[in-house]
C-alpha positions as CSV (number, residue, x, y, z in Angstrom):
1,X,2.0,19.0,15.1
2,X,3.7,21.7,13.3
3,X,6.9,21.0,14.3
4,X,6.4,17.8,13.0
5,X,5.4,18.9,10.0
6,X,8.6,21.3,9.8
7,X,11.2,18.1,11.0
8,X,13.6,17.3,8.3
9,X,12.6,13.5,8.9
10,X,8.9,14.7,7.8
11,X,10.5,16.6,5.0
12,X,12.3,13.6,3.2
13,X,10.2,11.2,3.7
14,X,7.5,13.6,1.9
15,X,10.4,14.3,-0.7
16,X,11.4,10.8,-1.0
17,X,8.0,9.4,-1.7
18,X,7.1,12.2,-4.2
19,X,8.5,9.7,-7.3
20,X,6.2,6.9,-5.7
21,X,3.4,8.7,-5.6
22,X,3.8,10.3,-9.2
23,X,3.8,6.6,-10.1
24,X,-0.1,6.2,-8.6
25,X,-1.4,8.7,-10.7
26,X,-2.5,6.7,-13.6
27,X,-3.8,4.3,-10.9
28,X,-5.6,7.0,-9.6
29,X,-6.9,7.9,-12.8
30,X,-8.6,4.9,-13.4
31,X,-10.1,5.0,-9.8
32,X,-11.5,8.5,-10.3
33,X,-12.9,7.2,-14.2
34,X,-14.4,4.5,-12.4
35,X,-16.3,6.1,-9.6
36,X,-17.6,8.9,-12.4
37,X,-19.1,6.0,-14.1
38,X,-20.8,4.7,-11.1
39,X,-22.8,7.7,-11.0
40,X,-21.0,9.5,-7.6
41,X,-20.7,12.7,-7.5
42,X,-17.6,14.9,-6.7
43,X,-18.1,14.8,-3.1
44,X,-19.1,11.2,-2.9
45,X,-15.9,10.3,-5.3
46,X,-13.1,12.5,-3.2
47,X,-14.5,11.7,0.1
48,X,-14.1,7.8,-0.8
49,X,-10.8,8.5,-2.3
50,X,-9.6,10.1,1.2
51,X,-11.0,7.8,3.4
52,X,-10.5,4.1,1.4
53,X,-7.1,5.1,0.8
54,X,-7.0,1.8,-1.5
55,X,-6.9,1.8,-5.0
56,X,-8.5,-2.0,-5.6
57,X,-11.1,-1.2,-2.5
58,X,-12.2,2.0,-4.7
59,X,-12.6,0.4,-7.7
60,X,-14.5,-2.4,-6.5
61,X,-16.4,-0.3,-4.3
62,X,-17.7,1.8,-6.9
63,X,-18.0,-1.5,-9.4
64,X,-20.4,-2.6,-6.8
65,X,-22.6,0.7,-5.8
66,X,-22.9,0.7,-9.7
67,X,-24.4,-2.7,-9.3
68,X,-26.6,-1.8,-6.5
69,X,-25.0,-4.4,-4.4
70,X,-26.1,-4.0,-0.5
71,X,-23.9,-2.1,1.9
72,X,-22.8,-5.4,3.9
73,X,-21.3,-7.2,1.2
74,X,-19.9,-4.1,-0.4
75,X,-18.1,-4.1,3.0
76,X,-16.9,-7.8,3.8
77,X,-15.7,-7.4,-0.2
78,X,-13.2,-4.2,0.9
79,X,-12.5,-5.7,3.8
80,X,-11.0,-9.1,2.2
81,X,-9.1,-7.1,-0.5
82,X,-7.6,-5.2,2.3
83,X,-6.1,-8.3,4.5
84,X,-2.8,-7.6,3.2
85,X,-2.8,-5.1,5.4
86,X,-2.4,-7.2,8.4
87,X,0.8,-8.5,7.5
88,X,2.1,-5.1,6.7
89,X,0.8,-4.1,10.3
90,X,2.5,-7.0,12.3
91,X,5.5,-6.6,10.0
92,X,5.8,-2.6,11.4
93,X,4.1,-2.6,14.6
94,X,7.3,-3.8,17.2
95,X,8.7,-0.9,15.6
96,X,5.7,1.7,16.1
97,X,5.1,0.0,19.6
98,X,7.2,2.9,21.9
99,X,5.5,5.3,20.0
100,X,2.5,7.4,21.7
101,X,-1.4,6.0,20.7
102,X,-2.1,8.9,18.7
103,X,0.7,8.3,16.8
104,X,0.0,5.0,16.0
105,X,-3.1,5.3,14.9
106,X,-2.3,8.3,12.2
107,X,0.7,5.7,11.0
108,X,-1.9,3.3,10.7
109,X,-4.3,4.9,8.3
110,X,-1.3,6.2,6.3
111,X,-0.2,2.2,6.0
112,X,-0.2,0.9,2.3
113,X,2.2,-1.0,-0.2
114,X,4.6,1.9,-1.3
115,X,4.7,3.5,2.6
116,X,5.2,0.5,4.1
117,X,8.7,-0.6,2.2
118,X,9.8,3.1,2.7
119,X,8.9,2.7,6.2
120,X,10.2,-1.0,7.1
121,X,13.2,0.0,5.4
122,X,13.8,3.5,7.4
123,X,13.1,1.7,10.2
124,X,15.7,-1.2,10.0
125,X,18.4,1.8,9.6
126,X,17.3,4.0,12.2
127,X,17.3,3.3,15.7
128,X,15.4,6.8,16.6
129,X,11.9,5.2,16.5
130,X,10.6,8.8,16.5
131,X,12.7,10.6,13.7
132,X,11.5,7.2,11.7
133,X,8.3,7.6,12.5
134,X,7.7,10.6,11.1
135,X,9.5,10.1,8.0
136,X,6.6,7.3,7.7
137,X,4.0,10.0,8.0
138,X,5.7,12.4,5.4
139,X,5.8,9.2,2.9
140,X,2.0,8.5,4.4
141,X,0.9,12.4,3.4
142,X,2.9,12.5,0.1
143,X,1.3,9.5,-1.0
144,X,-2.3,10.3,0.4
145,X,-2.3,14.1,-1.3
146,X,-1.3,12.8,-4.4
147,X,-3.8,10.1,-4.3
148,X,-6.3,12.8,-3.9
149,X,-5.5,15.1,-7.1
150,X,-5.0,12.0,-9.1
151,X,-8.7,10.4,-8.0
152,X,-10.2,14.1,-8.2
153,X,-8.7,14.4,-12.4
154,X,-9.3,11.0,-13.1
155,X,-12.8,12.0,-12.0
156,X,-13.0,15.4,-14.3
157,X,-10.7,14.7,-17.0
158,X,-9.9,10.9,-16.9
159,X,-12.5,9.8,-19.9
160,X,-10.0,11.9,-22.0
161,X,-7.1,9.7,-21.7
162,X,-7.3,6.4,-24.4
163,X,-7.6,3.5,-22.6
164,X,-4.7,1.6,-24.7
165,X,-2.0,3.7,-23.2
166,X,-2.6,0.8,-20.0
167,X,-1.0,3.3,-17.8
168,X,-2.4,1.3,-14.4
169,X,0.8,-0.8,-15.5
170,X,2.8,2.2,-13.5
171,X,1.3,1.2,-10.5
172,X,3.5,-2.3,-10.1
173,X,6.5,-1.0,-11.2
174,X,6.4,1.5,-8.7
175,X,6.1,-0.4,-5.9
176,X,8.7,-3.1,-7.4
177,X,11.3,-0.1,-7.3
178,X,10.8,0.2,-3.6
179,X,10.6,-3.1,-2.1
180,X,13.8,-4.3,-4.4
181,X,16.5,-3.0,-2.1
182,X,14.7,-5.0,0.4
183,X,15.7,-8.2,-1.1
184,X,19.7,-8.3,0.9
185,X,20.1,-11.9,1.7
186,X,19.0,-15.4,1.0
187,X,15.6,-15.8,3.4
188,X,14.0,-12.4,1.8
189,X,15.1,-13.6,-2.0
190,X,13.5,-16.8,-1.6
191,X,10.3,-15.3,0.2
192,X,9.6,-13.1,-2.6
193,X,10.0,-16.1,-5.2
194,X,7.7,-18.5,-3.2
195,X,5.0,-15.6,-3.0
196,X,5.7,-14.8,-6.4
197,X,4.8,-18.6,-7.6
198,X,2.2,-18.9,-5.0
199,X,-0.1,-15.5,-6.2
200,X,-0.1,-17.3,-9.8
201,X,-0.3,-21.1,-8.8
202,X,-3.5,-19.8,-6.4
203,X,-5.2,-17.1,-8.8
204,X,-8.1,-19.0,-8.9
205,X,-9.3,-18.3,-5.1
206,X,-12.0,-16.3,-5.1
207,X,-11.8,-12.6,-3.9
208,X,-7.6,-12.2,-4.5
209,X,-7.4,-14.2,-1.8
210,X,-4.6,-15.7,-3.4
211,X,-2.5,-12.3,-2.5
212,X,-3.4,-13.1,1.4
213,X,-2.3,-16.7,0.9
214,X,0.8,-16.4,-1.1
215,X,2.0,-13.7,1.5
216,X,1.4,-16.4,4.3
217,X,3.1,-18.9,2.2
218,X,6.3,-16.1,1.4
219,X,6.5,-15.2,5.0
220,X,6.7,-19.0,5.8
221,X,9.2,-19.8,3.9
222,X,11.2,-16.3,4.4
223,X,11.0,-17.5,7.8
224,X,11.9,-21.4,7.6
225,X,15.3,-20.1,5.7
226,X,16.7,-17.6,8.1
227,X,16.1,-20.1,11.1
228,X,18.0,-22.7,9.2
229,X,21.0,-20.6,7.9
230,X,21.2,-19.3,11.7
231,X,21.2,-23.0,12.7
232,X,23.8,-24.3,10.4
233,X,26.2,-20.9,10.3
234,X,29.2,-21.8,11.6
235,X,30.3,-21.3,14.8
């Protein structure tokens, strides 16, 4: 592990995510202000913070213990808000495939929004599954550690900051500024806009469902394009 941890792979992906993860802090903020007034404690608060590993699972989570809502739906509730992960997963696993079982499971907990593009993008430019694999898990550890300072202040310190500053708002942009250079041709471009139509056209499912849905509906359509513009290129 430590030469891992030493690789120059490791070390820019750690560097690279550093912006992205600055960008979570008011995000985590407001997650660490949210589980304070649920009534955890420190403990309770970080130890959800490192294991969720979500900010919308968090708040929810502690929106609910706050309620006294039982444990079971307090589950199937993360659980739904977390299905986006499966597309992410089926999106990234061919590549993470070769790799040993260990490593894909570490990958796998790291997997979210902002590590995912860095990742799917390293690993359409680098054939070395391995040297892109763990400049996944330095993106996966920048983001996680600064997750962790971010909930643990938001926790101590986050009542402090007015609430009309809005800076959750970071939290999109971020994560726009990494998937953009994603968008290269006509199939991805037009994916993005049908799942950008869909999320609003379906923001009345319950749950943010509509996020699983309009990703189905993007990937769809994404998909549908390149086959036809590989059918009608010219020979």
């Amino acid at each position: 592990m430590r030469h891992i941890l030493a690789s120059k792979d490791f070390r820019d992906g750690f560097l690279e995510m550093l912006p992205a993860g600055i960008g979570l802090v008011p995000f985590g903020l407001v997650c660490g202000v949210g589980a304070a007034a649920a009534g955890a404690t420190w403990l309770s608060a970080l130890g959800m913070s490192a294991i969720i590993f979500s900010g919308a699972a968090q708040i929810v989570t502690a929106q609910m213990l706050a309620a006294d809502a039982p444990f079971a739906v307090i589950v199937l509730t993360t659980t739904v808000l977390g299905l986006r992960l499966l597309m992410y997963s089926a999106a990234i696993a061919p590549y993470l495939k070769p790799l040993p079982v260990n490593w894909q499971r570490v990958l796998a907990f790291m997997l979210s929004d902002q590590a995912f593009a860095a990742a799917i993008r390293r690993f359409h430019m680098d054939d070395d599954r391995e040297a892109a694999a763990r400049h996944f898990l330095g993106s996966g550890v920048a983001l996680w550690a600064t997750w962790q300072v971010a909930c643990t202040a938001g926790f101590f310190v986050g009542y402090l900051i007015p609430t009309s500053w809005s800076l959750e708002f970071a939290v999109p942009l971020c994560f726009l500024a990494l998937v953009a250079p994603l968008f290269r041709d006509t199939p991805s471009v037009l994916a993005a806009i049908t799942a950008g139509i869909a999320v609003l056209a379906l923001a009345h499912l319950p749950m943010k469902l509509n996020l699983v849905a309009a990703g189905l509906i993007g990937i769809a359509v994404g998909t549908i394009a390149d086959l036809a513009r590989e059918r009608w290129k010219p020979r």
